[in-house]
C-alpha positions as CSV (number, residue, x, y, z in Angstrom):
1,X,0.0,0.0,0.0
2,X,1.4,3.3,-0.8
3,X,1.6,6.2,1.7
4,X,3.2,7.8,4.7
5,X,3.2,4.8,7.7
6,X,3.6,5.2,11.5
7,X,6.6,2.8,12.9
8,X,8.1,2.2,16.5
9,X,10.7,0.1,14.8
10,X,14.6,1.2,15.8
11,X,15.3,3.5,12.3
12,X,18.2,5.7,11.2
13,X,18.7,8.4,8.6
14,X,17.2,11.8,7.9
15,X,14.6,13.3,10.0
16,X,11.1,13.4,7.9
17,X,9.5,17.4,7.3
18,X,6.3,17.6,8.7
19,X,3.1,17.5,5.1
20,X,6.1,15.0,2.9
21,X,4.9,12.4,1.2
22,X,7.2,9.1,2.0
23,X,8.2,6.5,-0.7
24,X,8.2,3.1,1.1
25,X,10.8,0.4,-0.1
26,X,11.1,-2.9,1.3
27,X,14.1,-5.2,0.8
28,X,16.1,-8.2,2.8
29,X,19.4,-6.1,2.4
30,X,20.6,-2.8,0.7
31,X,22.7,-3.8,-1.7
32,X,19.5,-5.4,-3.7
33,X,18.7,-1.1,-4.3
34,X,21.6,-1.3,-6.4
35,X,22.6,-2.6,-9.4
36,X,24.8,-5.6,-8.6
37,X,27.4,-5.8,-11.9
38,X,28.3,-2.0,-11.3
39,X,31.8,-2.1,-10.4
40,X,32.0,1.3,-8.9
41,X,32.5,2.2,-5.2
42,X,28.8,2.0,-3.4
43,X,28.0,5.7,-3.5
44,X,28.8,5.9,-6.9
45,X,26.9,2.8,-8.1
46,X,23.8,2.9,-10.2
47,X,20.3,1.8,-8.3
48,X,18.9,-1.2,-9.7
49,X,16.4,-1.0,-12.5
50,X,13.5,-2.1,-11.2
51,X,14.5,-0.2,-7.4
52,X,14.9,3.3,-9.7
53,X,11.6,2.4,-12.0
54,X,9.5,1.6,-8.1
55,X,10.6,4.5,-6.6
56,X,10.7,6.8,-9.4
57,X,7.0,5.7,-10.7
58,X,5.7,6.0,-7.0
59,X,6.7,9.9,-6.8
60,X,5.3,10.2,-10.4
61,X,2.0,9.3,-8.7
62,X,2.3,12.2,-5.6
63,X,1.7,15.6,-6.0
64,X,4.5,17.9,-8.0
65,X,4.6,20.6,-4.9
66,X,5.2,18.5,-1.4
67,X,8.6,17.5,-0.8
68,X,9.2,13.6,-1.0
69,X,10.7,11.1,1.3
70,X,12.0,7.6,1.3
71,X,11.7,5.3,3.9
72,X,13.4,1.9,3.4
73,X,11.9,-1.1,5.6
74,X,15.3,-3.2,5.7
75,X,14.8,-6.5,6.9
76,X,18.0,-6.9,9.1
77,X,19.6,-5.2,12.4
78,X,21.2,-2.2,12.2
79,X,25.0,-1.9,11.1
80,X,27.2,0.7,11.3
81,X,26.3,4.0,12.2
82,X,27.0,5.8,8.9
83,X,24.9,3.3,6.7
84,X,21.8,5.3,6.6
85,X,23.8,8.7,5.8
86,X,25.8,6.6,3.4
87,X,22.4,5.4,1.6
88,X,21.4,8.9,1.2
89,X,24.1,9.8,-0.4
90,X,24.3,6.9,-2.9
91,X,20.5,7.4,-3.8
92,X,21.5,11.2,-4.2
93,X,23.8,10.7,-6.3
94,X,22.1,8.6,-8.7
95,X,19.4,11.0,-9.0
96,X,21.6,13.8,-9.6
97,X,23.5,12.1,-12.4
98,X,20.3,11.0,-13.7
99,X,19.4,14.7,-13.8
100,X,22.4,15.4,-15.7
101,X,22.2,12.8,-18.2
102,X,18.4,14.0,-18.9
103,X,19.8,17.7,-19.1
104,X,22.1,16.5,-21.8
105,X,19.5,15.1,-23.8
106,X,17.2,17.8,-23.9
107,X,20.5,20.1,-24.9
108,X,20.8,17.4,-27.7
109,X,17.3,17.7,-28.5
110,X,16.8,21.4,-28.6
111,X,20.3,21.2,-31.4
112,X,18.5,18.8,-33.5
113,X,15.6,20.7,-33.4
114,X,17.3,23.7,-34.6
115,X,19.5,21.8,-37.1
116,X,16.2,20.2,-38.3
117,X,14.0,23.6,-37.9
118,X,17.0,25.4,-40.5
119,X,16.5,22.4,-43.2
120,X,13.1,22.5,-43.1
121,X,13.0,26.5,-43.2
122,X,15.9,26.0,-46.5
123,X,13.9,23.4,-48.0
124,X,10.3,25.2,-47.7
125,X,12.0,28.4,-49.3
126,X,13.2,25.9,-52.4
127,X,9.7,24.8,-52.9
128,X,8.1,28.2,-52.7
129,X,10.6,29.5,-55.0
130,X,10.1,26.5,-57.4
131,X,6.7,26.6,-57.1
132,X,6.5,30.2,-58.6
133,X,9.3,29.2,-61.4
134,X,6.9,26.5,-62.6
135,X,3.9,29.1,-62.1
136,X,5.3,31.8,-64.6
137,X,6.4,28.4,-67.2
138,X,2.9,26.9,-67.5
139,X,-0.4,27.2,-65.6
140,X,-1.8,23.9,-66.9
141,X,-3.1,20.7,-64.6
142,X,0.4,19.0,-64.6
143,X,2.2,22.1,-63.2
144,X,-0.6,23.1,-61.0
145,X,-0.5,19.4,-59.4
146,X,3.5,19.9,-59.2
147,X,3.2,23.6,-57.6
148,X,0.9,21.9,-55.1
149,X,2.5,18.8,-54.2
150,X,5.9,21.1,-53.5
151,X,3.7,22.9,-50.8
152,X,2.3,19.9,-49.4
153,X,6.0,18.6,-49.2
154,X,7.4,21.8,-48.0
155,X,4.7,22.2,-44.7
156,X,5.5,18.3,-44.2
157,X,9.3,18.6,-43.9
158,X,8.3,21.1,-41.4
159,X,5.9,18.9,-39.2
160,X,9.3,17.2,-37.4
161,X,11.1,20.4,-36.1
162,X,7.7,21.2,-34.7
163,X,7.0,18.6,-33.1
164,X,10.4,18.9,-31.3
165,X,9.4,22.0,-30.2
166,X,6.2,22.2,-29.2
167,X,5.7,18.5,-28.0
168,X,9.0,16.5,-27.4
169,X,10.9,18.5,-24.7
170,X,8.5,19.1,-22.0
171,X,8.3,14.9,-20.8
172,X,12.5,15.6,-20.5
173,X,12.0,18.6,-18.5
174,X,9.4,16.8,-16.7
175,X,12.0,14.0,-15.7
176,X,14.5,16.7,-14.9
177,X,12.4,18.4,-12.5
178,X,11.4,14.5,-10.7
179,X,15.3,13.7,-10.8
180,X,16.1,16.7,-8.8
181,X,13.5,16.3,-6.1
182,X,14.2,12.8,-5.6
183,X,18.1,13.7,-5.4
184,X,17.2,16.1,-2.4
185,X,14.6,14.1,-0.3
186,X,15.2,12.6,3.1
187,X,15.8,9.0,3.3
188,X,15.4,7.3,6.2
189,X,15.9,2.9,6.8
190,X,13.3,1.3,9.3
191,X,15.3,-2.1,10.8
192,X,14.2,-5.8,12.0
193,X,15.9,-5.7,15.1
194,X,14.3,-9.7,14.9
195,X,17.0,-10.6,12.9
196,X,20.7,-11.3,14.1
197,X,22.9,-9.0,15.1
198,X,25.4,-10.2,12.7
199,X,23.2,-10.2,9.4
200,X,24.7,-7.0,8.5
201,X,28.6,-8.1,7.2
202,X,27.4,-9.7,4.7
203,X,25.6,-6.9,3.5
204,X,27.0,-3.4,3.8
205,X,30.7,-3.6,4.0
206,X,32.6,-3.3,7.3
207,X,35.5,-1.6,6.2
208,X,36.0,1.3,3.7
209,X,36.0,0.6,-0.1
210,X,39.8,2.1,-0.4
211,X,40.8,-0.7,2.5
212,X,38.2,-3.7,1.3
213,X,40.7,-3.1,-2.3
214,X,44.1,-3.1,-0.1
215,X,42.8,-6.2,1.2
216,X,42.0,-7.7,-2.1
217,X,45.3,-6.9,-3.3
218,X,47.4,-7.7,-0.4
């Protein structure tokens, strides 16, 4: 069921605002949030796909002007102390790269559009300027049909840049605006303090990622 719940259960993280709307998650350990053949340190690694498509569908579903919130009901005891602050930055940063990657497609967008809008504008001069060549040569059926279908062509090659314009971007900027709110909301874990108090190391690591590598290599 999606909305805001009322726990007693031991929790860490950031403090919820008083009229948010909370994004519930609930998993068996964190690392199942994020996308398990990304090599990159954990507050750099992607979310999971279908983590990022749950949580990003859910705040498509709240209202555009309250701030959001996750809460992640985490089947396990708590671990370190930083894990919670740790999450939030990881799901920040996702969002915020996410953000930058849609802001570089609507850039690439908006170029195409004006690459396509100067073609089209070129290509509708030709045909008006061709149209009126073969006006002033012959005014029978054949070049009447010709002078016509010219037109017809010319208002067609326009119908693309149009659409880029008028339709196309705002979904992107729509995105854009999602991606930033989700990078700056609260998130919060709820634990199972049921489970044992050693569930944890196998989960989130116990030692930083520079030392868990000297290890590795040692």
């Amino acid at each position: 069921m999606r909305g805001e719940s009322v726990t007693s259960t031991p929790s860490g993280g950031d403090a919820f605002a008083t009229g948010s709307r909370v994004i519930e998650v609930r998993v068996a350990e964190l690392r199942q949030l994020f996308n398990a053949i990304d090599p990159s340190p954990f507050r750099e690694r992607d979310l999971d796909p279908n983590a990022e498509q749950f949580i990003v569908d859910w705040a498509r579903d709240l209202p555009r002007d309250v701030p959001l919130e996750l809460r992640v009901h985490l089947e396990r005891c708590a671990g370190p102390a930083d894990e919670a602050a740790l999450l939030g930055q990881a799901i920040h940063q996702h969002f915020k790269v996410s953000a930058a990657a849609s802001r570089r497609t609507l850039r690439a967008l908006f170029r195409r559009g004006r690459i396509s809008l100067l073609i089209a504008l070129a290509f509708l001069g030709a045909s008006l300027a061709l149209g009126d060549l073969i006006g002033r040569i012959s005014d029978n059926g054949f070049a009447t049909l010709l002078r016509e279908g010219l037109l017809i062509g010319a208002w067609v090659a326009m119908w693309r840049p149009l659409e880029l314009f008028l339709y196309d971007w705002w979904p992107i900027w729509g995105d854009i605006r999602l991606f930033d709110r989700l990078s700056r909301m609260p998130v919060r874990i709820d634990y199972n303090e049921e489970v044992s108090d050693e569930a944890w190391r196998s989960d989130w690591p116990a030692v930083p990622t520079s030392e868990r590598r000297a290890s590795n290599n040692a």
